[in-house]
GUVEXSE-314445 format. One record per residue (C-alpha): z negated, x negated, y negated; residue number from 1. Coordinates in nm, 3 decimals. Layout:
<pt Z="Z" X="X" Y="Y" n="NUM"/>
...
END
This chain:
<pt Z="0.909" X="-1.058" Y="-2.738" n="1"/>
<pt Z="0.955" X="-1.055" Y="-2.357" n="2"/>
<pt Z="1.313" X="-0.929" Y="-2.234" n="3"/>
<pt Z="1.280" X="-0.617" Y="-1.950" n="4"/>
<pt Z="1.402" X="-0.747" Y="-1.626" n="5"/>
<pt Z="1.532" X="-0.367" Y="-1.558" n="6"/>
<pt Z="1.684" X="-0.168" Y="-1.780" n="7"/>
<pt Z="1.603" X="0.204" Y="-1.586" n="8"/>
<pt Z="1.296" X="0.181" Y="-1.339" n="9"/>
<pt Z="1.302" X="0.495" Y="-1.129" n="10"/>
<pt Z="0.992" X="0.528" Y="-0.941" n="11"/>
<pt Z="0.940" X="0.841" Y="-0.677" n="12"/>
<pt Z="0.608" X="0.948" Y="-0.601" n="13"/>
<pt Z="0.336" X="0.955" Y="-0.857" n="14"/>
<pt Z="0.039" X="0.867" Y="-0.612" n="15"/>
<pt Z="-0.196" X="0.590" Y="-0.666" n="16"/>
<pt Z="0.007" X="0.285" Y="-0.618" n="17"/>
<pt Z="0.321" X="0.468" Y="-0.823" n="18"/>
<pt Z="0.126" X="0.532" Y="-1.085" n="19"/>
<pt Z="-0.052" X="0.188" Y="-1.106" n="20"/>
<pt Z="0.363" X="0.056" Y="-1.079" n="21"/>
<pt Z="0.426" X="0.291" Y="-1.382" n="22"/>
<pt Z="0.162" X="0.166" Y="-1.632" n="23"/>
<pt Z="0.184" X="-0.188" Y="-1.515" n="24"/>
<pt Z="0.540" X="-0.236" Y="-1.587" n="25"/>
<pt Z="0.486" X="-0.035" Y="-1.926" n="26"/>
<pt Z="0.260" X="-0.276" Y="-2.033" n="27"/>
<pt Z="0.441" X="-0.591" Y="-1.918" n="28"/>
<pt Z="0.731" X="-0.468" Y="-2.092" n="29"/>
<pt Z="0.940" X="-0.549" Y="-1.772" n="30"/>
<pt Z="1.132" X="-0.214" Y="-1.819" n="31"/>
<pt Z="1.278" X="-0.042" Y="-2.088" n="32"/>
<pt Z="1.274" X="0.312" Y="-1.926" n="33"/>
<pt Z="1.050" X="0.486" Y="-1.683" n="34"/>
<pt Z="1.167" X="0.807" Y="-1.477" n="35"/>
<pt Z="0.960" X="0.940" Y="-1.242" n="36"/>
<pt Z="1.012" X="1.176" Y="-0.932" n="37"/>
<pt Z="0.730" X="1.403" Y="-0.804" n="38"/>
<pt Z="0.776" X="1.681" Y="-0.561" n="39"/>
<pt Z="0.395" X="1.887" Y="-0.687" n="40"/>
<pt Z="0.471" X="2.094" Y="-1.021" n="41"/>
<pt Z="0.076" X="2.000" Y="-1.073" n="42"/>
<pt Z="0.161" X="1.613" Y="-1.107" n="43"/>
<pt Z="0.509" X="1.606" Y="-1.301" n="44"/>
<pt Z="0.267" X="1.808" Y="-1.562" n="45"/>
<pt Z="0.003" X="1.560" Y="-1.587" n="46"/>
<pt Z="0.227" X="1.277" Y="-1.546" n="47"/>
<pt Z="0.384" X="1.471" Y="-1.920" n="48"/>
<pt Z="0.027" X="1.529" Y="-2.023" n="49"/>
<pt Z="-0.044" X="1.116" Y="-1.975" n="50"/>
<pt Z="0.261" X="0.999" Y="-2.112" n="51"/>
<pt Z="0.325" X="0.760" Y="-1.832" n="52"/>
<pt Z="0.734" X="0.841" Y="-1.790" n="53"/>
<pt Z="1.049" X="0.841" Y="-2.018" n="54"/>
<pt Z="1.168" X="1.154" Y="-1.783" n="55"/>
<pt Z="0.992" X="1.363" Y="-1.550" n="56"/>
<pt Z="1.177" X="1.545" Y="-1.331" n="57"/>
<pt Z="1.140" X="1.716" Y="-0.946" n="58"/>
<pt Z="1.476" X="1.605" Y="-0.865" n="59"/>
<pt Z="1.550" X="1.283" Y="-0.663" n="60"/>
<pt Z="1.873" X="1.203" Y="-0.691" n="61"/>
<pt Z="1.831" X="1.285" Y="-1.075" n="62"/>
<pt Z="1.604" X="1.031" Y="-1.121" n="63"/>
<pt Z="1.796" X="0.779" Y="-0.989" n="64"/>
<pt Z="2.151" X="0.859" Y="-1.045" n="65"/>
<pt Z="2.110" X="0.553" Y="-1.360" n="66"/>
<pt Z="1.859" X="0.338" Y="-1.247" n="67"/>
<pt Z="1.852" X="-0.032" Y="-1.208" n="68"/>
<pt Z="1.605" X="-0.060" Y="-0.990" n="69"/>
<pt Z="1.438" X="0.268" Y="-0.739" n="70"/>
<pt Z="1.112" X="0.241" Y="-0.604" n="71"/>
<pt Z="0.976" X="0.474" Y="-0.337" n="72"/>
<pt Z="0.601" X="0.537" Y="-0.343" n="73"/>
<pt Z="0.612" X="0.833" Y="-0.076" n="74"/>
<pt Z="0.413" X="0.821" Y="0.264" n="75"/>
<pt Z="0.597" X="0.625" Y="0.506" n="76"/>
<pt Z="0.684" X="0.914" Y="0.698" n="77"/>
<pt Z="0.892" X="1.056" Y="0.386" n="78"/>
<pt Z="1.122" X="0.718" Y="0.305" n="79"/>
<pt Z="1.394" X="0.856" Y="0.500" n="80"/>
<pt Z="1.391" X="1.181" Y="0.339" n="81"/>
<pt Z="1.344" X="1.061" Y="0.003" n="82"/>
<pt Z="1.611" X="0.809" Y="0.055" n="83"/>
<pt Z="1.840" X="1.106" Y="0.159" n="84"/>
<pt Z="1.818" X="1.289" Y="-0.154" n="85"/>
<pt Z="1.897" X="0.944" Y="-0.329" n="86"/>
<pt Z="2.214" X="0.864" Y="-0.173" n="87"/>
<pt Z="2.469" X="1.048" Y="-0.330" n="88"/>
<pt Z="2.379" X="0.941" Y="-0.666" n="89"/>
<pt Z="2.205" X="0.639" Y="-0.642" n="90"/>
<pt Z="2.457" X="0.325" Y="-0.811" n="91"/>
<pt Z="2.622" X="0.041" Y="-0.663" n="92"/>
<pt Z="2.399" X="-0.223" Y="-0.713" n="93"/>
<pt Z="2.099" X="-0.093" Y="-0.767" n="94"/>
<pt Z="1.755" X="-0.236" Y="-0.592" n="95"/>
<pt Z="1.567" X="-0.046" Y="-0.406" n="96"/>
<pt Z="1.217" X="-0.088" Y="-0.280" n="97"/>
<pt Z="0.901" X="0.090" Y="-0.145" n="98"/>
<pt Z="0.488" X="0.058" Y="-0.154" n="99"/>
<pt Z="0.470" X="0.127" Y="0.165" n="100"/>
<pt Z="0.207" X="-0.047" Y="0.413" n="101"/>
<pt Z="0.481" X="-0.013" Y="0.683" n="102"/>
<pt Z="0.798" X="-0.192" Y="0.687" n="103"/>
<pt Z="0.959" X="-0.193" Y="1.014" n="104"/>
<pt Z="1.015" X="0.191" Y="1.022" n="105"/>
<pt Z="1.066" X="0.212" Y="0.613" n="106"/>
<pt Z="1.367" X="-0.049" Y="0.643" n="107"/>
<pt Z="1.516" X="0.057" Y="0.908" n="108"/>
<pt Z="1.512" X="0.458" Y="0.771" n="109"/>
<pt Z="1.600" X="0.334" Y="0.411" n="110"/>
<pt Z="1.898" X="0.148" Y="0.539" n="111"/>
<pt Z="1.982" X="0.426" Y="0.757" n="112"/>
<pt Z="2.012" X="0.652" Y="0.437" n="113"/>
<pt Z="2.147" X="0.439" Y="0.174" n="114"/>
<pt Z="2.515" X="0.284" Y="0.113" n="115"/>
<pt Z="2.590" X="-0.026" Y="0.201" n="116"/>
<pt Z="2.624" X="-0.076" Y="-0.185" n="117"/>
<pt Z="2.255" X="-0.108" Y="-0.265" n="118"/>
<pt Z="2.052" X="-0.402" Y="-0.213" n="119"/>
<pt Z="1.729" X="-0.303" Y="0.011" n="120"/>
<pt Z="1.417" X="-0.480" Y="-0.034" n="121"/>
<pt Z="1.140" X="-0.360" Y="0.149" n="122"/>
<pt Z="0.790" X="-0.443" Y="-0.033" n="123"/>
<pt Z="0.453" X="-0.388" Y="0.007" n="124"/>
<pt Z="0.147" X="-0.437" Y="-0.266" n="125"/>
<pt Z="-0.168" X="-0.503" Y="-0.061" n="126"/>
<pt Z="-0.369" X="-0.353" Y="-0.367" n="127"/>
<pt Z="-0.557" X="0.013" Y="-0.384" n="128"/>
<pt Z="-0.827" X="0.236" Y="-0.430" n="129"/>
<pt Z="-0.945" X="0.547" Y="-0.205" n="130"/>
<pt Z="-0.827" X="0.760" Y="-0.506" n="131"/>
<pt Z="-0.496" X="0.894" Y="-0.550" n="132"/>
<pt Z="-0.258" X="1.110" Y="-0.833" n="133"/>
<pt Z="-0.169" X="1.005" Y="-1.162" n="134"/>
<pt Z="-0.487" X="1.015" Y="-1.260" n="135"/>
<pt Z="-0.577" X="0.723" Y="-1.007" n="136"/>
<pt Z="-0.347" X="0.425" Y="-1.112" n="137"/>
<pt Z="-0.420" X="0.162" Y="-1.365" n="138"/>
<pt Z="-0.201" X="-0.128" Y="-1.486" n="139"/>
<pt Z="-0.491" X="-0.425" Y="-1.356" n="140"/>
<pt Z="-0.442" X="-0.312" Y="-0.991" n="141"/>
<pt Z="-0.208" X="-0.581" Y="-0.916" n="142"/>
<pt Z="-0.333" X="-0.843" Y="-1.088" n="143"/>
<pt Z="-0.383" X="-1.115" Y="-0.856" n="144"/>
<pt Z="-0.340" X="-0.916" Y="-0.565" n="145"/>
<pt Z="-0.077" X="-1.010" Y="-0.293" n="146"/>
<pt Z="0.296" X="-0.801" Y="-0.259" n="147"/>
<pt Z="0.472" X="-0.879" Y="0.050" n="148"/>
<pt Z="0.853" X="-0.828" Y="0.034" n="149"/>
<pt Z="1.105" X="-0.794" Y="0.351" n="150"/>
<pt Z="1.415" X="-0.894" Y="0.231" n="151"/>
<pt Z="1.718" X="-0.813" Y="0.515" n="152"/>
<pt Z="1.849" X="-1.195" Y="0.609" n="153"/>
<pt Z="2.131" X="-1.235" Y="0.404" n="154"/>
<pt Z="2.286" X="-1.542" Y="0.238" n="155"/>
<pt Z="2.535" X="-1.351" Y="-0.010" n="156"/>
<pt Z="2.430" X="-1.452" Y="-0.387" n="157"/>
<pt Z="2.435" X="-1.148" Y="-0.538" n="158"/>
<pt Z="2.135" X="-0.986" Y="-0.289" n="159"/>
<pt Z="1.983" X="-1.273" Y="-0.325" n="160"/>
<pt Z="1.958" X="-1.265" Y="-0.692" n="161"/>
<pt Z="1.804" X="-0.899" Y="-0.637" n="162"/>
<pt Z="1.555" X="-1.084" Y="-0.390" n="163"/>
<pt Z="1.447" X="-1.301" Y="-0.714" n="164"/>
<pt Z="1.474" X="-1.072" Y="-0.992" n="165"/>
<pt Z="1.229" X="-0.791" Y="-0.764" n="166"/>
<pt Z="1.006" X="-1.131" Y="-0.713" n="167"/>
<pt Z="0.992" X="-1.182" Y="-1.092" n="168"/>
<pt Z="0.961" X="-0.817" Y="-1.148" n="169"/>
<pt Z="0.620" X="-0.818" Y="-0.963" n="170"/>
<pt Z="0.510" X="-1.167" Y="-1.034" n="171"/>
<pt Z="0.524" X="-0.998" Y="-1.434" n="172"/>
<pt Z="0.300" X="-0.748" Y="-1.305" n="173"/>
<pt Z="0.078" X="-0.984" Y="-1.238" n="174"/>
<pt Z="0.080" X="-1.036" Y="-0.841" n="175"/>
<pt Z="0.143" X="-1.326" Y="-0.614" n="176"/>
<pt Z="0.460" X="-1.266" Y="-0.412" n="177"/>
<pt Z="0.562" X="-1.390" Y="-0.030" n="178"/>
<pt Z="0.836" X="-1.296" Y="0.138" n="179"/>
<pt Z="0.789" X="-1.243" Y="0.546" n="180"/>
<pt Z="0.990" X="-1.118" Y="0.801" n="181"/>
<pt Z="0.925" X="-0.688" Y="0.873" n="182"/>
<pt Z="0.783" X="-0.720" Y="1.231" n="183"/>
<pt Z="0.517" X="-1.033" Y="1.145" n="184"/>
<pt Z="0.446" X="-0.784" Y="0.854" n="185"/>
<pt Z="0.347" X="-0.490" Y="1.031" n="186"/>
<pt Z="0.141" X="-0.700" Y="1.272" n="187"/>
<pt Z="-0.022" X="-0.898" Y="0.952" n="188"/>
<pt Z="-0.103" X="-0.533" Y="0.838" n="189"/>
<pt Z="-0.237" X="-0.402" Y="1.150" n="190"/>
<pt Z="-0.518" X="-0.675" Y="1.153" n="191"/>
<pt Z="-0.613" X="-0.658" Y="0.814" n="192"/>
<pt Z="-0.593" X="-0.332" Y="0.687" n="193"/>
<pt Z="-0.460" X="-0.087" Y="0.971" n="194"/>
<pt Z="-0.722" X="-0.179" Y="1.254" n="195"/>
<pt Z="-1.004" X="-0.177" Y="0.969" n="196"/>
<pt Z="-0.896" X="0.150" Y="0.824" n="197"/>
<pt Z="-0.913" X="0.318" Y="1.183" n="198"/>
<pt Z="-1.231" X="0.187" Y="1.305" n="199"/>
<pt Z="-1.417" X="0.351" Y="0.950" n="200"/>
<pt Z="-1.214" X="0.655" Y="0.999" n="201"/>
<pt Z="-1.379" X="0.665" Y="1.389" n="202"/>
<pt Z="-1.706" X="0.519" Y="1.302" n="203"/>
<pt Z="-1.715" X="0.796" Y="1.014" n="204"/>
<pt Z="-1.651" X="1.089" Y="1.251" n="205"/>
<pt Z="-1.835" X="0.946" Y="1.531" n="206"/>
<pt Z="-2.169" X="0.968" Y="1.290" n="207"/>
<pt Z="-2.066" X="1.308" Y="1.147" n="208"/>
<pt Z="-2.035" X="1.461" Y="1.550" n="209"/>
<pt Z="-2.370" X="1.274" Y="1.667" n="210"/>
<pt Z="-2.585" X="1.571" Y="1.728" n="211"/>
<pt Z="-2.910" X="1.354" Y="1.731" n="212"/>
<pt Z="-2.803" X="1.316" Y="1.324" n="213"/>
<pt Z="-2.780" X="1.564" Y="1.133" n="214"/>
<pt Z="-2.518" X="1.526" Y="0.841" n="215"/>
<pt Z="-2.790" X="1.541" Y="0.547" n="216"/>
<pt Z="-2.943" X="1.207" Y="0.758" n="217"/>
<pt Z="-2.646" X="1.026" Y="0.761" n="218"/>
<pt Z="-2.621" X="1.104" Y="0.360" n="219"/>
<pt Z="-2.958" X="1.049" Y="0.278" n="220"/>
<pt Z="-2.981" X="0.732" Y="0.476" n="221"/>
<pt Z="-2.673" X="0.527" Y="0.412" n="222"/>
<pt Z="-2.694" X="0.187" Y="0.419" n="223"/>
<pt Z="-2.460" X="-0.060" Y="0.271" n="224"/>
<pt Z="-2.212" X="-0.148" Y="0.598" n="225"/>
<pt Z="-2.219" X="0.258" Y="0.683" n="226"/>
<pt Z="-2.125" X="0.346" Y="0.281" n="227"/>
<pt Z="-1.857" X="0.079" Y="0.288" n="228"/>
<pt Z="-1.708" X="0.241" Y="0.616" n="229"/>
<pt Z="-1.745" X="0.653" Y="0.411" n="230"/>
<pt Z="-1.540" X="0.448" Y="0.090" n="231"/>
<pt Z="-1.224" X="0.332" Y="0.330" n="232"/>
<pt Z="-1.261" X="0.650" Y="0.537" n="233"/>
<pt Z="-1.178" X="0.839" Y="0.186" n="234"/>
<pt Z="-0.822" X="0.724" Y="0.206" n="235"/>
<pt Z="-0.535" X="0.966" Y="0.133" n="236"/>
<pt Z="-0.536" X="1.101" Y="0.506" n="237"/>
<pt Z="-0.152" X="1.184" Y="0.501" n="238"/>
<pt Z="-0.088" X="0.822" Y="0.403" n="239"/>
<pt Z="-0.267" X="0.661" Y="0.651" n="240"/>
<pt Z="-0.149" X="0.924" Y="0.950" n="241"/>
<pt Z="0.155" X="0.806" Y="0.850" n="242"/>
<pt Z="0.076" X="0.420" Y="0.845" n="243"/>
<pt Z="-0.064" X="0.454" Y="1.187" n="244"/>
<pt Z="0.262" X="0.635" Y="1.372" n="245"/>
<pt Z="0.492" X="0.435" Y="1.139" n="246"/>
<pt Z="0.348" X="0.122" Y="1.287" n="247"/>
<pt Z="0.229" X="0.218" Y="1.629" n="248"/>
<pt Z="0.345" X="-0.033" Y="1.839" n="249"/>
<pt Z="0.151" X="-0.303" Y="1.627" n="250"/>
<pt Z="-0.156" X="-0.084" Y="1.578" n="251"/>
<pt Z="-0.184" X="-0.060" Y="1.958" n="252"/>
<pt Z="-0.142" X="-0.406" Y="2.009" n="253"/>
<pt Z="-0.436" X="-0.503" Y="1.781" n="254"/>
<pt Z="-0.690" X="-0.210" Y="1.906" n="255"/>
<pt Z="-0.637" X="-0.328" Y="2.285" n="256"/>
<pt Z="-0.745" X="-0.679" Y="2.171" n="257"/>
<pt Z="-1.037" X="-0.565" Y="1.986" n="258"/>
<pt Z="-1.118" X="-0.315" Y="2.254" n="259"/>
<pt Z="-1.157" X="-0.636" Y="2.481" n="260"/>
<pt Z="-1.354" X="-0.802" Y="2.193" n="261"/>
<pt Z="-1.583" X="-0.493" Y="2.144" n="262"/>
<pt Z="-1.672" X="-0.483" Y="2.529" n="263"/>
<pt Z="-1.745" X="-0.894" Y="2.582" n="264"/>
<pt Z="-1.973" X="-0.808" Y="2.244" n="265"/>
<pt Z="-2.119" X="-0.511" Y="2.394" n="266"/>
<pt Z="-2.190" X="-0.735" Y="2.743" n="267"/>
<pt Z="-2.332" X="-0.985" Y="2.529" n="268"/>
<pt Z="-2.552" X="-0.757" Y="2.382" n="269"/>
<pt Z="-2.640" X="-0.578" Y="2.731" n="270"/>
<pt Z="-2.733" X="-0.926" Y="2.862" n="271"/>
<pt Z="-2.908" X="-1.062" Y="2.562" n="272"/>
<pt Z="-2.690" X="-1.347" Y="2.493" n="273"/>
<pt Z="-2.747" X="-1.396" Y="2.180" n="274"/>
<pt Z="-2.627" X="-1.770" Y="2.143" n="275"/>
<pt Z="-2.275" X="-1.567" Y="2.184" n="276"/>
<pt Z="-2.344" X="-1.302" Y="1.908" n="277"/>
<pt Z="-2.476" X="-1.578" Y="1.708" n="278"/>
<pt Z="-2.163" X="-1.782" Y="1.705" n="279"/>
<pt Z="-1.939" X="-1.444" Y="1.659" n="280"/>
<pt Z="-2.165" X="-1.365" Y="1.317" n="281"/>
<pt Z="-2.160" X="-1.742" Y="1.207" n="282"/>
<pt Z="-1.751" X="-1.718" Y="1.244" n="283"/>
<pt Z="-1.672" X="-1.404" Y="1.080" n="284"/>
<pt Z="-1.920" X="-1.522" Y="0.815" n="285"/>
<pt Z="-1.727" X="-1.803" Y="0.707" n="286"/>
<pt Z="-1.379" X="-1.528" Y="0.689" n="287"/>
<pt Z="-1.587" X="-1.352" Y="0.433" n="288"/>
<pt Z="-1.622" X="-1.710" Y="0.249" n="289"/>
<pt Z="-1.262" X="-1.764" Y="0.263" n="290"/>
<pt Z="-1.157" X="-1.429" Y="0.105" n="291"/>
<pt Z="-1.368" X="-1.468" Y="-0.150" n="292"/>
<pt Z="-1.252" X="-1.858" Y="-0.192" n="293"/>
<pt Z="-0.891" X="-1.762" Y="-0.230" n="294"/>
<pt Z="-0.987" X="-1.477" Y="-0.488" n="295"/>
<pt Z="-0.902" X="-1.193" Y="-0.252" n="296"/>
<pt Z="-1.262" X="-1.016" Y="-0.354" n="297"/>
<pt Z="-1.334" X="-0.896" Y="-0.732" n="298"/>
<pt Z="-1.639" X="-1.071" Y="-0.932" n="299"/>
<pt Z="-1.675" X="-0.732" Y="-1.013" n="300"/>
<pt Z="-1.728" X="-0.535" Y="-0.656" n="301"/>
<pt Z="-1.660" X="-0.129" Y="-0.807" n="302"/>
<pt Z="-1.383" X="-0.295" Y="-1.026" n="303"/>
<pt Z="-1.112" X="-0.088" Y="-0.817" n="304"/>
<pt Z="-1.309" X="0.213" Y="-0.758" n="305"/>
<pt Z="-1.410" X="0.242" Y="-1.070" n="306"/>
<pt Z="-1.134" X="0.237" Y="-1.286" n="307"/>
<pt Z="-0.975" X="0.481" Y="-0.986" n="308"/>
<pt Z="-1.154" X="0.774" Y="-1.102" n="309"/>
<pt Z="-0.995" X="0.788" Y="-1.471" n="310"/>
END
């Protein structure tokens, strides 16, 4: 029988990724109790109805006041306040970590809450679904997916034993861990999932607006890239408003570059150079080949969505 590598898991915010936290480390047997924090009535009484905690309760600093380890699955812009309500009861010695796909602003309001007592390690699973509640996490979802931890740069043992045993803690769950430094993080992030994220939730709109198209036309007539776009574009929008002003400065960064990209493409196609757009396709083709290579893409393509719906 497998030993838990945390007595008490607290986890606050019953979304999609909190959830998917919830039933994974159930059936890893990496905890021995779950107590979950939800501020909607509605989901503390379908998180009862699934069986998915130990203790429900609509009280922060209740549900951590004898936890082991504290894990805040809020929207970024809520870490600080949820980290707030912790403080007065949260233990000595206790790790805590987020879900967050932000972690300058998250560390940096997490350490402005907390005691100094606490070891802070920021993390992030790069794992998800357009669905969200209770309802929408499932243990798999981290299975090997990538979580990105923060860790402050400290060379005391004991937070770096907290470091390892939050590394083992996922790796259990079934993800690949690497550690990286907050601001390379956030810039990582803003490339690969922020940028892409804002583009479908523009290219989305833009289509809905065109008067030329009428809305039943742009249902009706889908095709595969445009249906991809509607899936990402289905995100939790209070999640990703906060992603984007959590991590402005990066986000800004990135969209300037690829608004210089988008106009040499758009010259390209203006002029008919198509040796140019022919070497762009023949490059980003061989990205797609490399995410699928180092198993970042499911055999099974509606895997994730899915099993979100249930």
């Amino acid at each position: 029988m497998t030993r838990p590598i945390y007595e008490r898991l607290a986890v606050v915010g019953c979304g999609l990724i909190g959830s998917s936290v919830i039933r994974a480390a159930r059936e890893a047997g990496v905890v021995s109790q779950i107590i979950v924090a939800d501020a909607s009535e509605a989901h503390r009484a379908r998180i009862t109805e699934l069986g998915l905690a130990d203790k429900v309760t609509g009280d922060i600093a209740e549900a951590v006041a004898e936890a082991d380890l504290v894990i805040f699955a809020v929207p970024v812009q809520a870490m600080g306040d949820a980290a707030q309500a912790a403080a007065a009861t949260i233990r000595p010695g206790t790790t805590v970590s987020d879900v967050g796909s932000v972690k300058g602003s998250v560390a940096e309001a997490l350490r402005a809450a907390l005691p100094e007592s606490v070891f802070i390690i920021p993390g992030h699973p790069i794992a998800g679904t357009e669905y969200s509640g209770p309802d929408a996490g499932f243990a798999e979802l981290f299975r090997d997916r990538w979580v990105i931890l923060t860790p402050q740069a400290r060379d005391d043992g004991p937070y770096l034993e907290a470091v390892t045993r939050l590394s083992d803690f996922w790796r259990r769950l079934g993800a690949n861990v690497e550690r990286m430094d907050e601001k390379h993080h956030d810039l990582v992030l803003a490339v690969t999932s922020h940028l892409p994220h804002l583009i479908a939730y523009n290219i989305v709109g833009t289509a809905a607006d065109m008067e030329e198209v009428t809305r039943s036309e742009v249902m009706k007539y889908s095709a595969g890239g445009f249906r991809d776009f509607t899936r990402i574009a289905a995100s939790d929008p209070t999640m990703w408003r906060d992603v984007f002003l959590g991590n402005k400065d990066a986000v800004l960064e990135v969209l300037g570059r690829f608004t210089e990209d988008l106009q040499a493409l758009s010259r390209a196609i203006r002029w008919g150079e198509g040796d140019k757009l022919f070497d762009l396709f023949s490059r980003t083709r061989e990205i797609r080949r490399g995410i699928i290579a180092a198993g970042q893409e499911s055999n099974e393509p509606n895997f994730g969505r899915d099993r979100g719906k249930h």
